[in-house]
C-alpha positions in Angstrom: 96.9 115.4 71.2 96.9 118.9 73.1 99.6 119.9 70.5 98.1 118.1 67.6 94.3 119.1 67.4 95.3 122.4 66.1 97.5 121.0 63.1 94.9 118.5 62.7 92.4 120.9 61.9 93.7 122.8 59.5 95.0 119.8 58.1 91.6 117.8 57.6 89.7 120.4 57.7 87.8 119.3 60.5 84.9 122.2 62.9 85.8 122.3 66.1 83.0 119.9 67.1 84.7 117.2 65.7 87.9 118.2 67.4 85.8 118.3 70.8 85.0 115.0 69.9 87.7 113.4 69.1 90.0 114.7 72.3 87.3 113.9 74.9 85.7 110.7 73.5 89.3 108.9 74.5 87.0 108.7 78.5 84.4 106.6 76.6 87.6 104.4 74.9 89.6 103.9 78.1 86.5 103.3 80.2 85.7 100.4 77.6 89.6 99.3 78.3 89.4 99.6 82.1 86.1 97.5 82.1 88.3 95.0 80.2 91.5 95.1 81.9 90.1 93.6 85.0 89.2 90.1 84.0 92.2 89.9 81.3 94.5 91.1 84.7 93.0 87.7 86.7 93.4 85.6 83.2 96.6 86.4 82.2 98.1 87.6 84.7 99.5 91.7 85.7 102.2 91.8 83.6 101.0 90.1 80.3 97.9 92.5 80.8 100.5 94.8 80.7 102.1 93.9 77.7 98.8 93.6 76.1 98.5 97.5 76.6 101.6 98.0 75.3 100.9 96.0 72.2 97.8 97.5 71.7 99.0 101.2 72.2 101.7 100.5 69.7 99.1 99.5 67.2 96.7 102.6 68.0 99.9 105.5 67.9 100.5 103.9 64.2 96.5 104.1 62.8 96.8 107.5 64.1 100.3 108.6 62.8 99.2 107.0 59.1 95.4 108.2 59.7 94.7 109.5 56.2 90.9 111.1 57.6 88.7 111.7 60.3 87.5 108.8 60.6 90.4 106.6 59.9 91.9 108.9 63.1 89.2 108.0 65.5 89.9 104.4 65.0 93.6 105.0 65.9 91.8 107.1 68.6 90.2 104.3 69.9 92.5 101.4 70.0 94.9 103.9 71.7 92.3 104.9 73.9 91.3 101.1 74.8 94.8 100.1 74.8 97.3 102.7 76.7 95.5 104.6 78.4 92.0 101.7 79.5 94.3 98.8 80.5 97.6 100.6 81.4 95.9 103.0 83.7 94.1 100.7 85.1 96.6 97.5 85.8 99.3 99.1 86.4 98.4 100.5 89.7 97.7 97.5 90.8 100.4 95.9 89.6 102.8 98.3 91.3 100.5 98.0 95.0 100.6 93.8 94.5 104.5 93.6 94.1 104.8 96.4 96.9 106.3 96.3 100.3 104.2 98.1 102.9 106.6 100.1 104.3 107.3 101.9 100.0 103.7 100.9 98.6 102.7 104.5 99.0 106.1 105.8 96.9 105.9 103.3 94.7 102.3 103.3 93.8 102.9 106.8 92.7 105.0 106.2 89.9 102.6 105.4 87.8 100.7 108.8 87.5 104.2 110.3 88.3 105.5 108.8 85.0 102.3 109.0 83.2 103.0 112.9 83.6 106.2 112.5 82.5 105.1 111.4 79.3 102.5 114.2 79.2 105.6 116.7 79.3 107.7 114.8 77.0 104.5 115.0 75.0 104.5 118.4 75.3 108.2 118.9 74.2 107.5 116.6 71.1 104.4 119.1 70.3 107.0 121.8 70.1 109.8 120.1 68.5 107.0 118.7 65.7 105.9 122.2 65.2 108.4 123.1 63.1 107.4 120.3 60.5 105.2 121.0 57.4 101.7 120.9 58.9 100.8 117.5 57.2 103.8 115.9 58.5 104.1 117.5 62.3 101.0 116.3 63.4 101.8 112.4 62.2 104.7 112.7 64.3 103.1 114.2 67.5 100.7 110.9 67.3 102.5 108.3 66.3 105.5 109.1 68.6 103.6 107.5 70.9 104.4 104.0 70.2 108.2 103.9 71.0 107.3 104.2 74.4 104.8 101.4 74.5 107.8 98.7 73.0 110.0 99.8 76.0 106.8 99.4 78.5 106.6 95.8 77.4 109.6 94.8 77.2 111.0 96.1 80.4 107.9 94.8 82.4 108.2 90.9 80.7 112.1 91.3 83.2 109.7 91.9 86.3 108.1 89.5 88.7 104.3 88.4 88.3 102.5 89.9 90.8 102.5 87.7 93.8 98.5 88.3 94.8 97.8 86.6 91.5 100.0 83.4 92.1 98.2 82.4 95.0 95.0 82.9 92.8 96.4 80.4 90.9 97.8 78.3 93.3 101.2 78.5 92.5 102.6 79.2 95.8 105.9 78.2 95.4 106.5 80.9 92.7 104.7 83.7 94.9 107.0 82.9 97.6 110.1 83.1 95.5 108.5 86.8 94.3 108.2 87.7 98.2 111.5 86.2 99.0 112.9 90.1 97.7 110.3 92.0 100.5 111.0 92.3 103.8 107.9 90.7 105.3 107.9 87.9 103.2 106.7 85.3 105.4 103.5 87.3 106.7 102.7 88.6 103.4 102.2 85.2 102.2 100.1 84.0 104.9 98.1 87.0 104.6 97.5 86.2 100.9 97.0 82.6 101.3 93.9 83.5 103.8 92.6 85.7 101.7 92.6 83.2 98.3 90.8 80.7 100.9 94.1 78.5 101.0 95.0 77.5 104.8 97.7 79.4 106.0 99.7 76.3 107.3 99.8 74.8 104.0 103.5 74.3 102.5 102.5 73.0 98.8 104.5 74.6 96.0 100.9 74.3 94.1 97.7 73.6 95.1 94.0 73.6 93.5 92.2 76.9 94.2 88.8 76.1 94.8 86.0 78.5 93.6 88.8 80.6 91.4 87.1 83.8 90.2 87.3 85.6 87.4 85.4 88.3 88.4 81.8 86.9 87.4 80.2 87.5 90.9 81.9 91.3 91.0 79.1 93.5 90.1 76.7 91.7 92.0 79.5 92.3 95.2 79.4 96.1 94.2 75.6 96.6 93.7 73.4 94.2 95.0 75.3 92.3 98.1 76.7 94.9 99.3 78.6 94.2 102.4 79.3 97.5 104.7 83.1 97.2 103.9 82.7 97.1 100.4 80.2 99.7 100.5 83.1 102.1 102.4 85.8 101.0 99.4 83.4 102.0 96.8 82.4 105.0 98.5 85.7 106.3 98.9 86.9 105.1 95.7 84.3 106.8 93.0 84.2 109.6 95.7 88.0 110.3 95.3 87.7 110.0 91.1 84.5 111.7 90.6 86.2 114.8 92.5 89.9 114.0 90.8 88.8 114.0 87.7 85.7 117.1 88.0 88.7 119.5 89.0 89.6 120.1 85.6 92.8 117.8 84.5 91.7 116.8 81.5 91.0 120.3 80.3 94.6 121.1 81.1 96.1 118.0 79.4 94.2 118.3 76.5 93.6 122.1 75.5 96.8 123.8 77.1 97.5 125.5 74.1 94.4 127.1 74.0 93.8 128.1 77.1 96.8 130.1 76.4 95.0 131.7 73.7 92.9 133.0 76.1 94.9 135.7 77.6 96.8 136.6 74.1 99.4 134.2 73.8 98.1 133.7 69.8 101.3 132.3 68.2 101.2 128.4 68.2 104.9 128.0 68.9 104.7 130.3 72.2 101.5 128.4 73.2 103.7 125.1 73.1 106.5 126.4 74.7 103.3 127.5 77.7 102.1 124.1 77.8 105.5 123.0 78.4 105.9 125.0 81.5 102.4 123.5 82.7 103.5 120.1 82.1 106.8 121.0 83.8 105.3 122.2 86.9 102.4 119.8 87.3 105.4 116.9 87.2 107.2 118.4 89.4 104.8 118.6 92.4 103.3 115.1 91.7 107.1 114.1 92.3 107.2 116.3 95.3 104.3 114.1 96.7 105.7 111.1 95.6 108.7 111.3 98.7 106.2 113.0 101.0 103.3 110.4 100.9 104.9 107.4 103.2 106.7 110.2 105.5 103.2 111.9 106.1 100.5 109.9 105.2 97.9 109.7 102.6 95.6 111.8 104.5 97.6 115.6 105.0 98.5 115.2 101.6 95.0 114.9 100.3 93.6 117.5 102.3 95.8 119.7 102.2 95.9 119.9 98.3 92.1 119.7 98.2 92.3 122.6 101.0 94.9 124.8 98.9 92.7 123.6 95.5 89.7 125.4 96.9 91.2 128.7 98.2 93.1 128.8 94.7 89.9 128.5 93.0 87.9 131.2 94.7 90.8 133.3 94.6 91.0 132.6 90.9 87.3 133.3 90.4 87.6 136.7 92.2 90.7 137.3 89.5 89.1 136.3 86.6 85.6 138.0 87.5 87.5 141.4 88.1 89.5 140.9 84.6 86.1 140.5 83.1 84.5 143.7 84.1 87.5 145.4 83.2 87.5 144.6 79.9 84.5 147.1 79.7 86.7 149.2 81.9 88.6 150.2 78.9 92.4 148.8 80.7 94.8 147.7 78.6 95.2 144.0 77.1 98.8 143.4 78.7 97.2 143.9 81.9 94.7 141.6 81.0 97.4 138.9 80.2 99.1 139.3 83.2 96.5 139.3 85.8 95.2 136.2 84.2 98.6 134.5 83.9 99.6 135.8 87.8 96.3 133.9 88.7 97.3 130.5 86.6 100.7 130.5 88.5 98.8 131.1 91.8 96.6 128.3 91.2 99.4 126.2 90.0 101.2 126.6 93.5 97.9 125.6 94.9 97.2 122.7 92.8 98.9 121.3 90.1 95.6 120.6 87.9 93.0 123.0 88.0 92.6 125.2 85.7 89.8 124.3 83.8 86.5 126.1 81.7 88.6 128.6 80.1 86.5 128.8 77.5 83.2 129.7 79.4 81.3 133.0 78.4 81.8 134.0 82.5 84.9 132.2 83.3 84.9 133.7 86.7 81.6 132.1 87.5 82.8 128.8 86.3 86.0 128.8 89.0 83.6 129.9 91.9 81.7 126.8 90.8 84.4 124.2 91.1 85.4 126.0 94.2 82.4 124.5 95.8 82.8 121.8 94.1 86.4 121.5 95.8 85.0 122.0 99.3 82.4 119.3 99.1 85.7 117.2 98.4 87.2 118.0 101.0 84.4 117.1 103.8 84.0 113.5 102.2 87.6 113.1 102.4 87.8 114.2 106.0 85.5 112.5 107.1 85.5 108.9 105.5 89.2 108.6 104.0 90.6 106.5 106.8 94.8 106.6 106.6 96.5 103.5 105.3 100.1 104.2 106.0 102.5 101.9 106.4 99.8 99.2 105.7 100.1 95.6 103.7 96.4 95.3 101.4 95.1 93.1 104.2 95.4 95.2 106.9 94.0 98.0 104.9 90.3 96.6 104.6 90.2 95.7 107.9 89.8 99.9 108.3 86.9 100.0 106.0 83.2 99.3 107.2 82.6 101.6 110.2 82.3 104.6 107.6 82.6 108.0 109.9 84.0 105.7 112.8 87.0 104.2 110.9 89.4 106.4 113.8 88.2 103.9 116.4 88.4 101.2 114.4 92.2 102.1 113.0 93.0 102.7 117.2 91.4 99.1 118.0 93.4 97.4 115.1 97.2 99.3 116.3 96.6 97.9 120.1 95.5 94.2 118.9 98.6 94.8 116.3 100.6 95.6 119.8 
């Protein structure tokens, strides 16, 4: 869509209202998915939820790739929306953590956003490849592109294992144990899931009934109105660590690259695409980077160490963008403009690999200092309530949540009962 907006504009002749809309409405869509993708997950299972997404991402890429108007496109806009990025996004984290062994949950739960980026950059490269297209045929292409990927994310995933979590949900021990047969603690995983699906851990049945089986009826009430102190901590840290994710700007990136590039005089739309692939290049490459580092480190230095080099990045940023402002009534010369500002973006991007965001603010400047603070305030909730969960199965995870600023004890207290 970064790529696409433009060609669609001219195309349908659409203001740039409706643009606005239609590139950040896809929040509203997914978070209609995501709501969705939970109970369909503990019906269905993970990886026919899965395929679901897939299906339905195929069918949204095609309304949008034959979309004939405006409206016709927000339809394809919202199917996708609901489809790839609502129920993918949200499932198939927990897919990946459920089929996990402790010791690689941390590498392997990264794929997902390390592949979802990926496809962001191959996105990108399609943009610029399309480009060259007449304009009512480029865009069609950008969009409905979209849906070969989708047939190979359901087929490949109906060759994986169900999710072994959501076998005991069902009872049907005797096929979560053949799943945890391939991990290396398969025995105590099994006994840890069993306790926590209420089954005794001494029981040998390939299937069993589960008694009280939930489909996630009781779930709101858990997260609003019985709110135990460990839940309280999961939710806290949770929304806490997407609130400040997602306020940093990635979606600005993602989505209006190319004109951001404007910005600083890049005005050509096919070196604006090539731009946008460089940021898509670089933001891959450091989520990969993270990807080997997080079960060698921890969770922890990672986080706040990004979140520490985000906000230094930002107020440096501000400073750079503030001073480029004034001298604009300076009289200096637009190629220094464009390469203070550019000289900035790479800074940041060594920093952080997805902040750069407001672009289009009357005091950009203003608008970095801004998320600077908002940056900092990140990093104290992170310090002080993210406990670290390296090297730990889901169980022994929630047993750190609950004593909120004291979780260090409570992590020392579990390692010398664990010893």
């Amino acid at each position: 869509m970064s790529g696409a907006q433009k060609y669609i504009q001219k195309y349908l002749h659409c203001g740039d209202t409706q643009i606005e809309i239609l590139v950040g409405i896809l929040n509203l869509y997914s978070l209609v998915g995501s709501a969705a993708a939970g109970r369909t997950s503990d019906w269905i299972g993970r990886r026919y939820t899965i395929v679901l997404a897939g299906a339905i991402f195929f069918l949204g890429a095609i309304l949008m790739g034959f979309a004939t108007n405006y409206a016709f496109l927000m339809v394809g806009r919202f199917v996708a929306g609901i489809g790839g990025v609502g129920y993918a996004l949200m499932i198939a984290p927990v897919y990946t953590t459920e089929i996990s062994p402790a010791s690689a949950r941390g590498f392997l739960s990264s794929f997902p956003d390390f592949f979802i980026n990926v496809g962001i950059l191959l996105g990108y490269v399609s943009n610029y490849a399309f480009s060259k297209l007449p304009t009512h045929l480029g865009w069609r292409f950008m969009l409905g592109l979209g849906a070969i990927p989708s047939i190979f994310l359901a087929l490949g995933v109906l060759g994986m294992p169900e999710s072994p979590r959501w076998l005991v949900m069902q009872g049907r021990l005797g096929d979560a144990k053949k799943v945890l047969d391939n991990l290396e603690e398969s025995k105590l995983r099994l006994t840890d899931i069993k306790e926590a699906a209420g089954i005794p851990k001494y029981c040998d049945d390939e299937i069993v009934k589960v008694e009280n089986q939930s489909h996630g009826e009781g779930i709101w009430k858990e997260l609003f109105i019985h709110l135990t102190p460990t839940v309280r901590h999961i939710l806290m840290v949770t929304v806490g660590l997407h609130i400040f994710q997602q306020g940093s700007g990635i979606d600005t990136v993602v989505l209006y690259s190319p004109r951001i590039f404007e910005k600083p005089g890049i005005v050509k739309d096919t070196p604006q695409l090539l731009a946008t692939i460089g940021v898509g290049f670089v933001k891959t490459m450091f989520i990969l980077m993270a990807t080997f580092l997080i079960d060698r480190i921890g969770r922890r230095p990672l986080l706040l160490t990004s979140i520490a080099g985000m906000s230094v990045s930002l107020m440096l940023l501000g400073f750079a963008l503030t001073i480029i402002d004034h001298s604009d009534h300076m009289g200096y010369s637009s190629l220094h403009r464009r390469g203070s500002i550019l000289r900035g973006v790479l800074f940041e991007w060594y920093g952080s690999d997805h902040i750069l965001t407001w672009v289009y603010s009357d005091y950009i400047g203003g608008a970095f200092f801004f998320y600077a603070c908002v940056a900092v305030v990140g990093f104290v909730l992170f310090y002080t309530l993210f406990p670290e969960t390296q090297g730990k199965n889901l169980e022994e995870v929630e047993q750190l949540f609950g004593t909120f600023f004291k979780w260090k004890s409570r992590q020392a207290e579990l390692n010398r009962k664990k010893r």
